[in-house]
C-alpha positions, 0 to 999 in steps of 0.5 A: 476463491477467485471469483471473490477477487474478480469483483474488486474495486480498483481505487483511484484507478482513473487517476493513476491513468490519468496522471501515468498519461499526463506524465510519461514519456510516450516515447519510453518503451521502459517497463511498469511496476505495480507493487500489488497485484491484488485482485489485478485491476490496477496491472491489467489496466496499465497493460491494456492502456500502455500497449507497447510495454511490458508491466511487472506485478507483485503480490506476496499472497499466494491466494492473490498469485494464484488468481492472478495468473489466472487473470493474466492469461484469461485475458491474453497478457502472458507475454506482457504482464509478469507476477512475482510471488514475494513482498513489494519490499523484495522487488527493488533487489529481484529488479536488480538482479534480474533486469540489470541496467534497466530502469522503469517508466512508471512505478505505483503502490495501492497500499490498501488492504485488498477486499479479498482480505476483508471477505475472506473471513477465516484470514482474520482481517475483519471482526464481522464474522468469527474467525481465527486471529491470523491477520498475516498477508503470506499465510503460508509462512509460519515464522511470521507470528500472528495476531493471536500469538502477539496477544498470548505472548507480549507484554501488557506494556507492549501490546498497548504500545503496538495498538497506540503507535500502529493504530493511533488507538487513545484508549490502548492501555485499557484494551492491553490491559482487558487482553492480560486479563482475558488471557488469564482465563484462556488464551485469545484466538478468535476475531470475535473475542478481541473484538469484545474485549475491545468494546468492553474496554471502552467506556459505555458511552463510547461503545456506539458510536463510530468508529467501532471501538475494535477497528483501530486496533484491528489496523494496528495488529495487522499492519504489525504483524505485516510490518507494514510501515517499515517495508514502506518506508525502506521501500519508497526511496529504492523504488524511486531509484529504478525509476528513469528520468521522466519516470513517476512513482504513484502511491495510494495510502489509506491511513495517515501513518502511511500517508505521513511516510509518504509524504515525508519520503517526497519531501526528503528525495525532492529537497536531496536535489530540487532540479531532480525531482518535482512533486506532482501533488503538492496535496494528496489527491482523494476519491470522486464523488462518484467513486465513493457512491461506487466503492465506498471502501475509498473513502480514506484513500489518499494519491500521491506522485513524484516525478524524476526529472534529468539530472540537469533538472529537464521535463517531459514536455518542458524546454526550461533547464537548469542552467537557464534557470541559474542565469535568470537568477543571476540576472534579477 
């Protein structure tokens, strides 16, 4: 189990160093957060780039917690990196009732779904190999429905909403309605048979080509059943909020519904008060060329920052304030 982790590709990694570097405060000794801990690329790099702070990690997954700890030690950083086993949508309220009146330097999600994830089959997050429809990131916990259940129990109508709003699937109707029909006969509980009865929902002509008919609505059920989009978008504006003047708030997004929440989230936080905040890509960045040779999984990865300035609108680095910038008005 935890050698599987250890082979995981960090993405964007040098991009998150690179801009943490550019941005930060070398003279804040305020912690990092880093809301997926994952196989601990992310994390252990911050801590070893930022040796003079601490970093606190986050991941729900008790298998990823478990390794991680591992990780930690092995590498000589329990004084300074801390994992919390809980959902990234928990830490702003842990935070505060843990480390009160402190506020981060730097802050990122990597909202991708780890390769682990993908590889261990028997979770269910994949169709190359046959395994029970689970798809639940804490598989420990059991008042969380899965995959399966969802397709047993809903209602044609609502299967096909999910598939179309959560995986932008066009052709979601016929799919919900191959699923009734299957589950008519039996109930669905295998990867393979959603995978089927999605390639059969789709026309012979479109049954080859890319993407795979099952995908979208794979990344639908799982970002459903994780509720990935709503733990997002309540999630962003808190965290942005631990953050202190001159902090940065990094997120890595692998699908347009995550992309556009955060995009939306920046746009709403930087038009709330222009002079408090400043948006560091004004386009999302993507993967290298050399990146996508290494881990071609990056391919979808899009980075977004924002930046929290003072509340009279100062820079790191910068001698311009807010005042000047009103009396230049004035003048012109």
């Amino acid at each position: 189990m935890g050698q599987s982790y250890s082979a995981h590709y960090s993405v964007m990694l040098t991009d998150c160093l690179r801009i943490f570097n550019e941005e930060l405060d070398p003279k804040s000794s305020s912690p990092l957060a880093d809301m997926t801990f994952g196989a601990g690329g992310h994390t252990l790099a911050l801590a070893k780039q930022f040796s003079g702070t601490k970093v606190f990690s986050v991941d729900q997954d008790p298998e990823a917690f478990e390794n991680g700890q591992r990780l930690i030690k092995d590498a000589g950083l329990e004084g300074r990196v801390s994992l919390i086993h809980t959902n990234f949508s928990n830490f702003p309220n842990w935070w505060n009732e843990n480390n009160s009146g402190t506020l981060l330097k730097g802050a990122m999600m990597d909202l991708g779904v780890s390769s682990h994830h993908f590889d261990s089959f028997e979770r269910g997050f994949s169709f190359r190999e046959d395994a029970p429809l689970d798809m639940r990131m804490n598989n420990s916990d059991n008042s969380i429905p899965t995959a399966a259940d969802i397709l047993n129990t809903y209602s044609e109508e609502d299967i096909a909403n999910i598939i179309y709003e959560y995986g932008e699937e066009r052709l979601s109707r016929r799919i919900a309605r191959k699923v009734v029909e299957t589950r008519a006969e039996a109930p669905i509980k295998s990867t393979k048979e959603l995978e089927n009865i999605c390639f059969h929902a789709y026309p012979p002509n479109l049954r080859h080509k890319r993407p795979h008919p099952a995908t979208r609505t794979f990344q639908a059920l799982r970002i459903y059943v994780n509720r990935e989009l709503n733990v997002l978008s309540d999630t962003l504006p808190k965290l942005y909020e631990l953050l202190e003047p001159g902090g940065v708030l990094i997120v890595i997004s692998f699908h347009s519904l995550e992309d556009r929440i955060v995009k939306r989230t920046f746009k709403e936080i930087f038009q709330t008060d222009k002079n408090a905040a400043k948006i560091l890509t004004k386009r999302p960045l993507t993967p290298s060329e050399l990146e996508l040779e290494e881990n071609p999984r990056s391919r979808s990865a899009k980075l977004r920052a924002i930046k929290k300035l003072d509340p009279g609108g100062v820079e790191f680095g910068s001698t311009k304030k807010k005042k000047d910038k009103q009396a230049r008005r004035k003048r012109n």
